[in-house]
C-alpha positions as CSV (number, residue, x, y, z in Angstrom):
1,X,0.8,36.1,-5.0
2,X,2.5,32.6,-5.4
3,X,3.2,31.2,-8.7
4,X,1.2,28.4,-9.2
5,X,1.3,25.4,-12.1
6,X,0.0,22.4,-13.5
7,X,2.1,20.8,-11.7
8,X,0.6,21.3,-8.5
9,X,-2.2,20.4,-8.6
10,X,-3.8,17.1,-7.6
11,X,-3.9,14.9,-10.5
12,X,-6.1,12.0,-8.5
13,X,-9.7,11.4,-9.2
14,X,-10.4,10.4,-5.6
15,X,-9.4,11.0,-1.9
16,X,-6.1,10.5,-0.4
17,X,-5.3,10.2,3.0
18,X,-1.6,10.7,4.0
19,X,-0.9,7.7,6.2
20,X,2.6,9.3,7.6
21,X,4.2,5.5,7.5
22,X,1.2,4.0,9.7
23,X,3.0,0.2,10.2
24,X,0.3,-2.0,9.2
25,X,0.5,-5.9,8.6
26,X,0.3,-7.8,5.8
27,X,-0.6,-11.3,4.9
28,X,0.1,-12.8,1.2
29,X,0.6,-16.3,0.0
30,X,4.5,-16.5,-1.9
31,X,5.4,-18.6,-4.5
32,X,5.9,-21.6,-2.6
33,X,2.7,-21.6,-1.8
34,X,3.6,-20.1,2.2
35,X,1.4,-17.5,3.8
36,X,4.1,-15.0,4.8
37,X,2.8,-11.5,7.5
38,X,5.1,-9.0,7.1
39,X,4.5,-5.3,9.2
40,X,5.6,-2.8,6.5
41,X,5.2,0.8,6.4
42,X,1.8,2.5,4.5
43,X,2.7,5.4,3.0
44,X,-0.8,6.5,1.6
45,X,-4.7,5.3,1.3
46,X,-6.8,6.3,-1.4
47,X,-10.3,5.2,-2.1
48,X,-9.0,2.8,-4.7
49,X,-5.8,1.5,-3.6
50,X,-2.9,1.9,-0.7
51,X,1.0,2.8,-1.7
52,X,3.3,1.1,0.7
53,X,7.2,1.2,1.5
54,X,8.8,-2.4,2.1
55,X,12.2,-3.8,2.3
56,X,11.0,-6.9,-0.5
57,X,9.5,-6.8,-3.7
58,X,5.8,-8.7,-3.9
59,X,4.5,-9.9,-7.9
60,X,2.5,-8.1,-9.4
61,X,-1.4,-9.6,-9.5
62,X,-0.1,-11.2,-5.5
63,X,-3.4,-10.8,-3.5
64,X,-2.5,-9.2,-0.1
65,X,-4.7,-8.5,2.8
66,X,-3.4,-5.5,4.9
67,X,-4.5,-5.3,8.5
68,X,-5.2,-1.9,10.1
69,X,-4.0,-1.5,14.1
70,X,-3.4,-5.5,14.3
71,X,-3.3,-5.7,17.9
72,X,-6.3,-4.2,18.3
73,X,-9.4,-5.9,18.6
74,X,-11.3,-4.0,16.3
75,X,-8.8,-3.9,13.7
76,X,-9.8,-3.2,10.0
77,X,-8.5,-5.7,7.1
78,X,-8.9,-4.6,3.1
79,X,-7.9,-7.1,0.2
80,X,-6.4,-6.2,-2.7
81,X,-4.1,-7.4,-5.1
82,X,-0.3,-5.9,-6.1
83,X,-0.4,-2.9,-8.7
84,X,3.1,-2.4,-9.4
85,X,6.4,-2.8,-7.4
86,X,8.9,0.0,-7.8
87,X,12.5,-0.4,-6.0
88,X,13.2,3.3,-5.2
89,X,17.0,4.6,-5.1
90,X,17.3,3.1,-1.5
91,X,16.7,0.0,-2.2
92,X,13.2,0.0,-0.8
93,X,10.0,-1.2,-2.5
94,X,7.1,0.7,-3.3
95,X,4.3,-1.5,-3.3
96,X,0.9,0.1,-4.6
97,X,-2.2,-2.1,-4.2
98,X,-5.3,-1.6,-5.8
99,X,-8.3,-2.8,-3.8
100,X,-10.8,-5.6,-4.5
101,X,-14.2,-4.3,-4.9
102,X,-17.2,-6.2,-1.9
């Protein structure tokens, strides 16, 4: 029998899909007012939001639009806007978005 704990279990509401670092791109407007694309690493997609892993920081409240297999042309795009930014021990961002509602 394994030992099993609060812990363990899945503490989200909703579905999450582990995205095994897809690269996706990403298109945001910076403070100088310069629409920057960036191809950054998504780490997982949930029904509300996406947590990603890049090498900058992005504000808080930054609206993003992340594009799903770019070079395809029938790529996928969701909007969203910048949860939090966390810089993780190696120096790395984690970037969770939450997604606008259509």
């Amino acid at each position: 029998m394994a030992d099993s704990s609060d812990d363990d279990l899945e503490r989200r509401s909703s579905f999450r899909l582990d995205m095994e670092k897809e690269i996706v791109d990403i298109i945001w407007t910076d403070e100088n007012g310069q629409e920057r694309t960036k191809k950054i690493a998504c780490l997982d997609f949930a029904r509300g939001g996406l947590k990603l892993d890049c090498d900058i920081s992005l504000p808080v409240q930054t609206s993003v639009t992340v594009m799903f297999k770019s070079a395809n042309a029938n790529h996928q795009k969701l909007c969203g806007k910048v949860l939090r930014s966390i810089k993780q021990d190696n120096g790395w961002f984690e970037i969770a978005l939450t997604l606008d509602k259509d």
